[in-house]
C-alpha positions as CSV (number, residue, x, y, z in Angstrom):
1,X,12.5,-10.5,-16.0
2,X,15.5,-11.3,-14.4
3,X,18.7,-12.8,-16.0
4,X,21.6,-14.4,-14.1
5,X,25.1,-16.1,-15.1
6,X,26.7,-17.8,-12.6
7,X,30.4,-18.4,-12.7
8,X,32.9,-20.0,-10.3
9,X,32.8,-23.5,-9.8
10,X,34.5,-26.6,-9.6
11,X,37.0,-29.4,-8.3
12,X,38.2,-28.7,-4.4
13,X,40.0,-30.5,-1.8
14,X,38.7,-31.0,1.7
15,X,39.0,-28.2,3.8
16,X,39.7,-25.7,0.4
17,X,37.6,-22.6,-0.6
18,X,35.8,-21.3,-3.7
19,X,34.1,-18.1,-4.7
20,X,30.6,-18.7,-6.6
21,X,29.7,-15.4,-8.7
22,X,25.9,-14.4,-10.2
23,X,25.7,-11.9,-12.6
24,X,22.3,-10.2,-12.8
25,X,20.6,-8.3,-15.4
26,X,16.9,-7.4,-17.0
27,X,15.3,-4.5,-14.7
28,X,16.3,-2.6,-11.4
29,X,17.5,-4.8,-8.4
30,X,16.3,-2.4,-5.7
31,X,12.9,-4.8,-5.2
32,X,15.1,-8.0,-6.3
33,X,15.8,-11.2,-3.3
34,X,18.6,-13.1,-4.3
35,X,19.8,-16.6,-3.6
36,X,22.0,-19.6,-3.7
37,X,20.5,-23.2,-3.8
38,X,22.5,-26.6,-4.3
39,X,20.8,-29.8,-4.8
40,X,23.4,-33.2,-5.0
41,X,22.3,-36.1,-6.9
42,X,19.2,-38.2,-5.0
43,X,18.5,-35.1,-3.1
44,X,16.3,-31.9,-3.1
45,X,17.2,-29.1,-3.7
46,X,17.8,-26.8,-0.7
47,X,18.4,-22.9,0.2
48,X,21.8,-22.0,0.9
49,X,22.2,-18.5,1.6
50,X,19.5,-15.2,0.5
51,X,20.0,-11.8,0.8
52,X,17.9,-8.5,-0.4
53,X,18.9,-6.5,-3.2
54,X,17.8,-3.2,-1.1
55,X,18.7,-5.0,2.5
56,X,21.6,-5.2,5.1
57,X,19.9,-9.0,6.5
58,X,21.4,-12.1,5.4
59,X,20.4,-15.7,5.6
60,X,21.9,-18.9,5.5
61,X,21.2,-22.6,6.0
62,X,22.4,-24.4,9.2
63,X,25.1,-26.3,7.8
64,X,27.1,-23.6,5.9
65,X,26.6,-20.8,9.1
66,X,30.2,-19.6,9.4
67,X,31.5,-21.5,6.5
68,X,29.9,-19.7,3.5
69,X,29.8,-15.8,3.0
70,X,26.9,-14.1,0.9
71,X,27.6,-10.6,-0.7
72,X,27.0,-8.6,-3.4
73,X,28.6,-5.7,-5.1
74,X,25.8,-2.9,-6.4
75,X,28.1,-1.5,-9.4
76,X,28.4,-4.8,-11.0
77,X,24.9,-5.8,-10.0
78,X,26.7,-9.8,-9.0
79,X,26.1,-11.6,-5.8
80,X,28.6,-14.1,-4.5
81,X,28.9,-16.9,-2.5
82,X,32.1,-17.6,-0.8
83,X,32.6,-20.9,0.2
84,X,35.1,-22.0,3.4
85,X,35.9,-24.8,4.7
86,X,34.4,-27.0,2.1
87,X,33.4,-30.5,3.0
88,X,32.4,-33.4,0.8
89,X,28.8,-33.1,1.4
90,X,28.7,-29.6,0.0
91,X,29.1,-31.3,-3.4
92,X,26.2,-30.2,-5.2
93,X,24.9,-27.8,-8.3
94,X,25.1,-24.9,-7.1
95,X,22.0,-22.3,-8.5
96,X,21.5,-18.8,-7.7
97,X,18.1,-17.5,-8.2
98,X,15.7,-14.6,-7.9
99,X,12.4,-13.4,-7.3
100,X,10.5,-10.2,-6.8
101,X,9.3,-9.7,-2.8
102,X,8.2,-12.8,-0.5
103,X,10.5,-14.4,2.5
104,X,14.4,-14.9,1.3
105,X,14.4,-18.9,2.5
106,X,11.6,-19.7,0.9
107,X,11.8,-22.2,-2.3
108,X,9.8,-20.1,-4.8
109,X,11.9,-18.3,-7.0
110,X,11.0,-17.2,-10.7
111,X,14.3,-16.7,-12.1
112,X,16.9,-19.3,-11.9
113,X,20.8,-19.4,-13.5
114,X,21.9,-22.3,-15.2
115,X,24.2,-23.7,-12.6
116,X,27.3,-24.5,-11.4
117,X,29.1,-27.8,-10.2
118,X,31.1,-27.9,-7.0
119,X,32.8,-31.3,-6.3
120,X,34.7,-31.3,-2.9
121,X,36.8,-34.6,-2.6
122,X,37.8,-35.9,0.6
């Protein structure tokens, strides 16, 4: 079992930035992949950005490559997503989410956090 806490959303301008935090918790992370998925109302949800617990590779969608930034900091067991150059189409619940082995972009993850709104006006 994994538990995660996400933290870090909200209202941002055009243009603006905001850092997205995941706590996780519940059993070693060595074996753990980790992502971040939005979904905006009338659509699907979609992958973000992944990373392995254990790994140096990180993966991202198309549209946020050199925008977002996906990290995570070992002592406090968190991953973040940092979030640049924001546009209104990144509006969205943001999820993080995690699983035990498998590919990092694909869609089936066990564990999921409760979410977090982002709202980027124009």
């Amino acid at each position: 079992q994994v538990q995660l806490v996400e933290s870090g959303g909200g209202l941002v301008q055009a243009g603006g930035s905001l850092r997205l935090s995941c706590a996780a918790s519940g059993r070693t992370l060595s074996s753990v992949i980790m992502g971040w998925f939005r979904q905006a109302p009338g659509k699907e949800r979609e992958f973000v950005a992944g990373l392995r617990w254990s790994g140096s590779s990180l993966y991202y969608t198309d549209s946020v490559k050199g925008r977002f930034i996906i990290s995570r900091d070992d002592a406090k067991n968190t991953v973040y997503l940092q979030m640049n150059s924001l546009k209104p189409e990144d509006t969205a619940v943001y999820h993080c989410a995690a699983k035990i082995g498998g590919l990092v972009v694909s869609m089936d993850y066990a564990y999921w956090g409760q979410g977090t709104q982002v709202t980027v006006s124009s």
